[in-house]
Z-matrix of the N, CA and C atoms (Angstrom, degrees):
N
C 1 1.440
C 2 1.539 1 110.51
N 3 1.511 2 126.72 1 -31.27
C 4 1.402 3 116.40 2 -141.13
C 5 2.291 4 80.25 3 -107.60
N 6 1.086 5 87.13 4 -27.03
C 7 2.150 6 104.14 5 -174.33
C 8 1.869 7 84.86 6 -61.70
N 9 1.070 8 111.03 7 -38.66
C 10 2.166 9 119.98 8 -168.95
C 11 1.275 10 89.40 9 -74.48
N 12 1.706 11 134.73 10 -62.55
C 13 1.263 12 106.97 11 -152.47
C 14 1.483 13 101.15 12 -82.38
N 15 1.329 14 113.57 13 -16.87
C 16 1.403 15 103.85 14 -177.27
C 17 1.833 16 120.72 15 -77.65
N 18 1.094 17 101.38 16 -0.80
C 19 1.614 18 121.65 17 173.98
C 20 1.947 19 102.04 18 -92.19
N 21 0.670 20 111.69 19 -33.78
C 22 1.516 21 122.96 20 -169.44
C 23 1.301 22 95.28 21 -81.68
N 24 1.581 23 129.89 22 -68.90
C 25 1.257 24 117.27 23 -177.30
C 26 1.610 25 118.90 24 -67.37
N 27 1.509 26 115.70 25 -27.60
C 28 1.624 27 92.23 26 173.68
C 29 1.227 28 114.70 27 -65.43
N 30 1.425 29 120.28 28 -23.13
C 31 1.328 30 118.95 29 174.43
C 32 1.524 31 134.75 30 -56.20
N 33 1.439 32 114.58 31 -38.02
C 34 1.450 33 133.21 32 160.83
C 35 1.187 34 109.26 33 -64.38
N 36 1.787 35 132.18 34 -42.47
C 37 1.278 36 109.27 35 -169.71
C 38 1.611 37 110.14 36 -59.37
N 39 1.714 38 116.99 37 -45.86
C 40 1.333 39 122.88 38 176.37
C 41 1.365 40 123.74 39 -51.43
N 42 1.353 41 104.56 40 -27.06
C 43 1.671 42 101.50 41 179.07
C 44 2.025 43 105.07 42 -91.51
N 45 0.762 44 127.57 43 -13.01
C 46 1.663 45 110.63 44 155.12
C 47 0.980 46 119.03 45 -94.05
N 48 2.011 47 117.22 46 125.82
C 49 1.299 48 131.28 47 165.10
C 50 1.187 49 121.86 48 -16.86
N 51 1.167 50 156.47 49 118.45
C 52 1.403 51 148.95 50 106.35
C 53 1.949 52 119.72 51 35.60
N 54 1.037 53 119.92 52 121.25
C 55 1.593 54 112.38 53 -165.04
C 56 1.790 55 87.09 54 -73.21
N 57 1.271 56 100.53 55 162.80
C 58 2.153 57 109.52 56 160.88
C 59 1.804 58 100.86 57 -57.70
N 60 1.822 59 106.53 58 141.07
C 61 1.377 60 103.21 59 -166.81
C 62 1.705 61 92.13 60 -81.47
N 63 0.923 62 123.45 61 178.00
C 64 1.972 63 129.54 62 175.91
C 65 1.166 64 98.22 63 -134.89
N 66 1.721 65 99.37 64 108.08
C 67 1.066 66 114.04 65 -170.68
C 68 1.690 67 104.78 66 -108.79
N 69 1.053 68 115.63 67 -150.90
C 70 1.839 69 127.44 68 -140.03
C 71 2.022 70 90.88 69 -87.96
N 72 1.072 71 114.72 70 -9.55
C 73 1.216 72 115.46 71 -163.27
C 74 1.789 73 98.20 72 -101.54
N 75 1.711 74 111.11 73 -51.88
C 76 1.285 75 97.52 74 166.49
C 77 1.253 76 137.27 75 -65.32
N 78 1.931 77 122.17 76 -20.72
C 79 1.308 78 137.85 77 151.21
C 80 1.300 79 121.71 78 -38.70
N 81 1.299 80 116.01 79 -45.29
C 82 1.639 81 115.86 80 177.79
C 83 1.458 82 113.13 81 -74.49
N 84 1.563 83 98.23 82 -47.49
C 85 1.945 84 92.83 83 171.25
C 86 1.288 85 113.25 84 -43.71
N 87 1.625 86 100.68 85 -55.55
C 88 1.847 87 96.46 86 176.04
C 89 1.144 88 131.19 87 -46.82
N 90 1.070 89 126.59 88 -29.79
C 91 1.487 90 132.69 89 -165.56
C 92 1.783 91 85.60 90 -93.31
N 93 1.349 92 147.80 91 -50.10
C 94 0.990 93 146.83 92 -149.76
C 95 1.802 94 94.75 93 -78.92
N 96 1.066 95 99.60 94 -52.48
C 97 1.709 96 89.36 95 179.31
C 98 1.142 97 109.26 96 -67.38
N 99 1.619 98 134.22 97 -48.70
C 100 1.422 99 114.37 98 179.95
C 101 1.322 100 115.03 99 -62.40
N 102 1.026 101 126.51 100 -4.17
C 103 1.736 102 119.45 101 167.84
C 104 1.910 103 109.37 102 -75.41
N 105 1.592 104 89.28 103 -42.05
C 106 1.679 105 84.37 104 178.82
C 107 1.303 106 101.40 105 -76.25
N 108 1.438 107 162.76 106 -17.60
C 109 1.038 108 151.36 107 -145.00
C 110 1.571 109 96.17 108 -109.46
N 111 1.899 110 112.97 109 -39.55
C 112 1.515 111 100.08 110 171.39
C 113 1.914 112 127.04 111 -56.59
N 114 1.478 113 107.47 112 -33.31
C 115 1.017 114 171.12 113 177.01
C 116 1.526 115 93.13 114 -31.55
N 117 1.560 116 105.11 115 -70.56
C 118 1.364 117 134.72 116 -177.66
C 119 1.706 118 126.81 117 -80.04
N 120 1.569 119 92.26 118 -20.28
C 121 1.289 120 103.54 119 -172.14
C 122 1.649 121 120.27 120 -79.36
N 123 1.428 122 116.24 121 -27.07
C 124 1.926 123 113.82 122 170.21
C 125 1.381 124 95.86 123 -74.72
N 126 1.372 125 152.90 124 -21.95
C 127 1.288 126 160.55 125 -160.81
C 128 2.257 127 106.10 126 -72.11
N 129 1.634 128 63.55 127 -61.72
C 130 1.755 129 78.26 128 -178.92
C 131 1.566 130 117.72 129 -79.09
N 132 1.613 131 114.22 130 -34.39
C 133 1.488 132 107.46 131 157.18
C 134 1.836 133 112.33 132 -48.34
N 135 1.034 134 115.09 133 -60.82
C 136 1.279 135 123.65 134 -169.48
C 137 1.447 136 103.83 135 -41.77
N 138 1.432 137 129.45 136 -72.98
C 139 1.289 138 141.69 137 140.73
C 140 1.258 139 104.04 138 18.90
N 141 1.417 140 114.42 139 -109.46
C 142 1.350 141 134.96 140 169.93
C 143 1.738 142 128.56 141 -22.35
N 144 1.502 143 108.65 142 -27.96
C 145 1.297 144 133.30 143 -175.34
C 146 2.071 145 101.94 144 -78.48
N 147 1.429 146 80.43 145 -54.11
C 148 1.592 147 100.46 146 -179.99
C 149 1.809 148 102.61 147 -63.33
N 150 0.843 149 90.91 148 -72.29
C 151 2.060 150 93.13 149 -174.55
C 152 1.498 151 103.41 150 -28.88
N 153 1.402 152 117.78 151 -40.07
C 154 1.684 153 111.70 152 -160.54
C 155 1.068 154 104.31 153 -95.03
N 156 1.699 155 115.12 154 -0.90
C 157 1.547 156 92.62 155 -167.95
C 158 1.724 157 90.30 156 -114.46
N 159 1.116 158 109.27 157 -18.28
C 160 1.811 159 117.40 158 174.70
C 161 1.708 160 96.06 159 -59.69
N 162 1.178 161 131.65 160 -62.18
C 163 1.667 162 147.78 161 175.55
C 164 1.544 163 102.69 162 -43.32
N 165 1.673 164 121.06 163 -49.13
C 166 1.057 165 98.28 164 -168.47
C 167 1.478 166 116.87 165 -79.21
N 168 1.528 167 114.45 166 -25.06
C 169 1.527 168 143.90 167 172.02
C 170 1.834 169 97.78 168 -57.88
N 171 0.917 170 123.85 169 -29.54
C 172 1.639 171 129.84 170 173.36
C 173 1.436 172 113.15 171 -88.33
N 174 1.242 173 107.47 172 -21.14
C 175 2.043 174 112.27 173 -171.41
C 176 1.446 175 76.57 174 -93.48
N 177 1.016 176 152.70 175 -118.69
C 178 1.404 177 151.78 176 -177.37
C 179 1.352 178 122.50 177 1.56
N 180 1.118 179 105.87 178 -41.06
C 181 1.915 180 99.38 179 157.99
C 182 1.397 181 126.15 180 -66.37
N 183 1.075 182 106.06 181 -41.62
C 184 1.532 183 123.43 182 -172.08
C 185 1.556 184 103.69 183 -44.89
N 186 1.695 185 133.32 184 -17.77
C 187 1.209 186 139.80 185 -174.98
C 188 1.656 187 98.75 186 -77.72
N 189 1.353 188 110.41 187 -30.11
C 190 1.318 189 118.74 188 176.63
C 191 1.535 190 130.93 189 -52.73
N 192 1.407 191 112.58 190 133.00
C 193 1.940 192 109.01 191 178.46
C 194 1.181 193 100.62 192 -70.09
N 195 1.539 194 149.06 193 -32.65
C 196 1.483 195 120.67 194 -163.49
C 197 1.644 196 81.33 195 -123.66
N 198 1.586 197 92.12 196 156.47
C 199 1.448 198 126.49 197 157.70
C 200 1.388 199 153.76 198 -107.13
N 201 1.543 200 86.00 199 26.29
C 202 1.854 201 102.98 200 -177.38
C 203 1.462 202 116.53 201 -59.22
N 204 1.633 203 111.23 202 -75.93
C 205 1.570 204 88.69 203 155.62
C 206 1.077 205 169.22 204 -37.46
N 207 1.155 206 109.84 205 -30.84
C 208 1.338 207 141.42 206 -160.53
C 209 2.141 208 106.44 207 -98.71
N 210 1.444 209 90.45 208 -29.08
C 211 1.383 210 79.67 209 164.40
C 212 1.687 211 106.08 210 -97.26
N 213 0.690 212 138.27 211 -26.47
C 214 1.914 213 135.10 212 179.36
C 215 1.451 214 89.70 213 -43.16
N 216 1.786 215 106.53 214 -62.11
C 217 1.594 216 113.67 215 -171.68
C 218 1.389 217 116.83 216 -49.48
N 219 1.349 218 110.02 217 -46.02
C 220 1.874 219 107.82 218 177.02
C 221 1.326 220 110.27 219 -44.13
N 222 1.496 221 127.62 220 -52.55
C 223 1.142 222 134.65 221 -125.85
C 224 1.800 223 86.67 222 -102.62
N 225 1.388 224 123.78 223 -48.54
C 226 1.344 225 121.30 224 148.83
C 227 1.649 226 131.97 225 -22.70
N 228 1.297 227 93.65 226 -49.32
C 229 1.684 228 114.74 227 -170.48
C 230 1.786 229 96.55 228 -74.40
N 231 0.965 230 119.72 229 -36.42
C 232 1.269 231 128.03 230 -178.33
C 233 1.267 232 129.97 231 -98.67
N 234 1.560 233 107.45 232 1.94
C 235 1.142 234 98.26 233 172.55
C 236 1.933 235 97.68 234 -101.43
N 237 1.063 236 117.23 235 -4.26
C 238 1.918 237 138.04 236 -140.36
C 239 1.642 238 85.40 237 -99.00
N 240 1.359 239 130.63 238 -36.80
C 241 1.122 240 143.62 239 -172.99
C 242 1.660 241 132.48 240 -122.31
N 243 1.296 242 91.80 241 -1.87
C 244 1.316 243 101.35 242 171.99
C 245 1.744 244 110.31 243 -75.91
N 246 1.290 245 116.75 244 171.97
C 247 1.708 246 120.54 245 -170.45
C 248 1.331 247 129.89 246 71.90
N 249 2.136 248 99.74 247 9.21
C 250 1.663 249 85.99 248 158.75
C 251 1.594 250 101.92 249 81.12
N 252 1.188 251 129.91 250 16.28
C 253 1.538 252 147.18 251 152.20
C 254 1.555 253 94.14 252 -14.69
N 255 1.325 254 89.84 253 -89.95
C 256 1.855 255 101.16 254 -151.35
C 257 1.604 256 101.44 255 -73.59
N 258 1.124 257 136.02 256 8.99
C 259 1.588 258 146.56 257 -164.77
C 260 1.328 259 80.37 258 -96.88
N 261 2.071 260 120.70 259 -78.35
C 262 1.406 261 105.32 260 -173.31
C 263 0.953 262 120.96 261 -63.29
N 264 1.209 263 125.79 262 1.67
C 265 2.280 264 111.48 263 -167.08
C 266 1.759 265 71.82 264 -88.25
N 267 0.783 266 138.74 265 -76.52
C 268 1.423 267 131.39 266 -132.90
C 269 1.594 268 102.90 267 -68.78
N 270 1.308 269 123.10 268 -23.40
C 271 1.374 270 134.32 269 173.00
C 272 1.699 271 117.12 270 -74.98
N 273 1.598 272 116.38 271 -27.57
C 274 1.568 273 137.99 272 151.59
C 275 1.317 274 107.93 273 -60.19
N 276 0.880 275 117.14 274 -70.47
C 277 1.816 276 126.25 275 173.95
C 278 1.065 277 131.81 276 -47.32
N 279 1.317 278 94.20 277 -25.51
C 280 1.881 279 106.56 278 164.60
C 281 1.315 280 117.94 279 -85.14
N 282 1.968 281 120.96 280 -36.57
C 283 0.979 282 141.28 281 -153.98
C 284 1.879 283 96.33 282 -88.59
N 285 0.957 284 102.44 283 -32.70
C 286 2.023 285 117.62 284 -167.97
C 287 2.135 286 86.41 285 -51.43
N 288 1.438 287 127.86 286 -49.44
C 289 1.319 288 118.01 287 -150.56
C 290 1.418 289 84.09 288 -89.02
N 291 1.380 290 147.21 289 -78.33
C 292 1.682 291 149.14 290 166.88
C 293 1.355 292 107.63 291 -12.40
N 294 1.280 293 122.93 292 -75.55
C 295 1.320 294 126.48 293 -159.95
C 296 1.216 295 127.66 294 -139.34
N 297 1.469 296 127.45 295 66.52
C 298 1.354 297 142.66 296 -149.85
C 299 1.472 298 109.71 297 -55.39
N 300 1.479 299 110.12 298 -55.90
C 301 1.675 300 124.20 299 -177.77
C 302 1.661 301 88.00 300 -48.70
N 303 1.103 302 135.66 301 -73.64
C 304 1.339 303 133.27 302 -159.17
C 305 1.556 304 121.60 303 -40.30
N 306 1.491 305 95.69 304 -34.93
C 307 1.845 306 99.79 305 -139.06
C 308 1.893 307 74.95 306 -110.30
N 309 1.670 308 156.68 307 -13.70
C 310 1.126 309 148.45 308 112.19
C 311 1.414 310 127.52 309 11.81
N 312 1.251 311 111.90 310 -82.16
C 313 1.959 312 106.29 311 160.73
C 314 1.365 313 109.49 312 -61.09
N 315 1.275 314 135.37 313 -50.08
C 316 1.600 315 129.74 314 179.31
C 317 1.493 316 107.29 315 -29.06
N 318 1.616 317 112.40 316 -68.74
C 319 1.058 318 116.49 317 -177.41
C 320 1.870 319 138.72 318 -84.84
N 321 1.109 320 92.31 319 -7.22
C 322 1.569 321 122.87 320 137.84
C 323 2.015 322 104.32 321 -34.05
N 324 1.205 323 100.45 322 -101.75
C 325 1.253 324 125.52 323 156.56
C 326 1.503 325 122.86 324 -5.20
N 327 1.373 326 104.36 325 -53.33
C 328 1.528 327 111.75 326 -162.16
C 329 1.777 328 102.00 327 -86.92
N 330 1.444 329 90.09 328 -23.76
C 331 1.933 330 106.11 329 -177.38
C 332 1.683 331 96.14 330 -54.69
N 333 1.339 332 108.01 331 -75.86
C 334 1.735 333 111.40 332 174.98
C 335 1.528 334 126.58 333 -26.78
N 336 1.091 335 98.61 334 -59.05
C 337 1.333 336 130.57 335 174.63
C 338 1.564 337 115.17 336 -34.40
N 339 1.572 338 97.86 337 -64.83
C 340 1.477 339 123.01 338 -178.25
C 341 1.733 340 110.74 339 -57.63
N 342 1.265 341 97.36 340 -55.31
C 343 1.665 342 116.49 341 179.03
C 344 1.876 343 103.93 342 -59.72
N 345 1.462 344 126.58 343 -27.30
C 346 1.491 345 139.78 344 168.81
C 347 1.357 346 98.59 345 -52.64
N 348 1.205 347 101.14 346 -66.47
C 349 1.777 348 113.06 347 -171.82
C 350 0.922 349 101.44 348 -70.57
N 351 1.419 350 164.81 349 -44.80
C 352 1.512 351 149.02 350 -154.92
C 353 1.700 352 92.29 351 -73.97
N 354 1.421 353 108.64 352 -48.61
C 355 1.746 354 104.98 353 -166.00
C 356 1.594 355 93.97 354 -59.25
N 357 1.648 356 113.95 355 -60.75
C 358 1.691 357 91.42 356 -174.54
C 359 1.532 358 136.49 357 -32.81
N 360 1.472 359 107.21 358 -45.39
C 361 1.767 360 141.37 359 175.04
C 362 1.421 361 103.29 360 -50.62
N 363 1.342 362 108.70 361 -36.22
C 364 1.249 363 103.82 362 -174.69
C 365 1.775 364 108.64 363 -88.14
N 366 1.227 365 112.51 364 -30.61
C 367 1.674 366 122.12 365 -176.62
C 368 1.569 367 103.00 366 -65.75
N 369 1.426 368 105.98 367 -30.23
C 370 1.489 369 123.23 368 -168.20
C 371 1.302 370 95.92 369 -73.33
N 372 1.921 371 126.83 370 -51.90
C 373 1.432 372 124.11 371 -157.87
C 374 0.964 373 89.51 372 -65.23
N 375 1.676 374 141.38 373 -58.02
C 376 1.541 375 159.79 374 -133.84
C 377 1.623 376 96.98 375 -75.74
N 378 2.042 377 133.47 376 -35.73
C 379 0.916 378 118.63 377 -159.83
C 380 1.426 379 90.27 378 -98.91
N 381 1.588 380 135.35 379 -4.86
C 382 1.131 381 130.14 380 -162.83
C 383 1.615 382 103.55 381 -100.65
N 384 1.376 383 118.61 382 -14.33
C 385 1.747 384 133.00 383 179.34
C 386 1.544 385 106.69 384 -132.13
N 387 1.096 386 117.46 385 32.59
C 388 1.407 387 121.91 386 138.10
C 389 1.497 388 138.83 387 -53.56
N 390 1.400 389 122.55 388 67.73
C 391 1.352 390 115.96 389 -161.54
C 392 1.696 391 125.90 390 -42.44
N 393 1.576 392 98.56 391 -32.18
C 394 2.058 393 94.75 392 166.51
C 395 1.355 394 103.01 393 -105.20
N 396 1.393 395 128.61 394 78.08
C 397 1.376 396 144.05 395 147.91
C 398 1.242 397 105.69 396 -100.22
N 399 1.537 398 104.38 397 148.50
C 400 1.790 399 119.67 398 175.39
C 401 2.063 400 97.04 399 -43.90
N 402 0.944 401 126.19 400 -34.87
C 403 1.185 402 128.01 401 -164.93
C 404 1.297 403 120.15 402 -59.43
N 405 2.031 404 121.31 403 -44.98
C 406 1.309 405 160.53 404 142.97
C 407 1.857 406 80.07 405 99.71
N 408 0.979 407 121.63 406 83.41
C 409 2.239 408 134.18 407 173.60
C 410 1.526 409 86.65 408 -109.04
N 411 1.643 410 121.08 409 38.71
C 412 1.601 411 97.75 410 145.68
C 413 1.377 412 137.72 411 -82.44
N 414 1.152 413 112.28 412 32.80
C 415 1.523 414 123.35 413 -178.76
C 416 1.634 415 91.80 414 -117.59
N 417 0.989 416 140.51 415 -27.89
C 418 1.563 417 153.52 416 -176.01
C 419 1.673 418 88.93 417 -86.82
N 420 0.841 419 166.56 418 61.56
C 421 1.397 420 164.48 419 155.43
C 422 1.768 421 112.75 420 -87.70
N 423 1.305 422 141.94 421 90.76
C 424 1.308 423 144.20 422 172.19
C 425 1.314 424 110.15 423 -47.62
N 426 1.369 425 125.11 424 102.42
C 427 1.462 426 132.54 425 163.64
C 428 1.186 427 132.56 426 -63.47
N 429 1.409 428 101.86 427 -10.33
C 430 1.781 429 116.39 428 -158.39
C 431 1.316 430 97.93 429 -100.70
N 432 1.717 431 152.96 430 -18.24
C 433 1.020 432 124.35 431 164.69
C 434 1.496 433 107.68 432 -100.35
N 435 1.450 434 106.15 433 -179.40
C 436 1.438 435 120.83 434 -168.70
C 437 1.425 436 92.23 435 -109.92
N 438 1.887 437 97.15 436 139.63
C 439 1.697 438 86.52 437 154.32
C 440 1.317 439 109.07 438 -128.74
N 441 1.679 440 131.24 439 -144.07
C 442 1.413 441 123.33 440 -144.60
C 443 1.456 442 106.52 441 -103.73
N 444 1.479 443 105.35 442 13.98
C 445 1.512 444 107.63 443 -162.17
C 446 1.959 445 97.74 444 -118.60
N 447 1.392 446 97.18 445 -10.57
C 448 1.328 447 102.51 446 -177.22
C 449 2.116 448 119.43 447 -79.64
N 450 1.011 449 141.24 448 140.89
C 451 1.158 450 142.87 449 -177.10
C 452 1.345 451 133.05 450 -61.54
């Protein structure tokens, strides 16, 4: 039985073609996208860091009677993530080992993109810790960055 299957499978390996060899041209793409993809990757952590903490800064309002801030922030939050963001990174990221030349402009692309959304995230944190907002989050005030008025 085991002499049969082992006759059977050398037999199948010989009867499917040979894959296309990957030669010196798809190696360099590779290496070129995984540079953009390392490239891309503190960008999109950051990203991701921001979304949950803008959401959680929005779940915590929501206890709130007025909604002045908090809607600027929605509409921020949604515009920062709208277009299927994290749909293509993961569809680039898949594409970088298959088809390097391809998935290169993708992530090209997604770099801009990413850096779009961080500024929104950030307009979003800024409308959600606004100390004279209808909201009054001056007890929520971030100490830790500097701004242009500081020494």
């Amino acid at each position: 039985m085991i002499s049969l299957l082992g006759y059977f499978l050398r037999g199948e390996r010989y009867r499917n073609p040979p894959g296309p060899e990957k030669g010196v041209r798809f190696v360099a793409a590779r290496r070129d996208a995984d540079a953009a993809l390392s490239a891309l990757a503190p960008r999109v952590m950051l990203l991701a860091e921001r979304e949950m903490a803008v959401l959680g800064r929005m779940r915590r309002l929501e206890r709130r009677p007025s909604a002045g801030s908090r809607s600027g922030a929605e509409g921020l939050l949604r515009e920062a993530v709208s277009g299927g963001f994290w749909e293509r990174f993961v569809a680039a990221t898949a594409l970088v080992g298959e088809d390097p030349e391809a998935a290169l402009p993708e992530l090209r692309r997604l770099s801009t993109e990413a850096e779009a959304a961080l500024c929104k995230l950030d307009e979003a944190e800024r409308a959600l810790r606004d100390p004279w907002s209808e909201e009054g989050l001056a007890g929520e005030k971030d100490f830790t960055r500097r701004d242009e008025n500081d020494g």
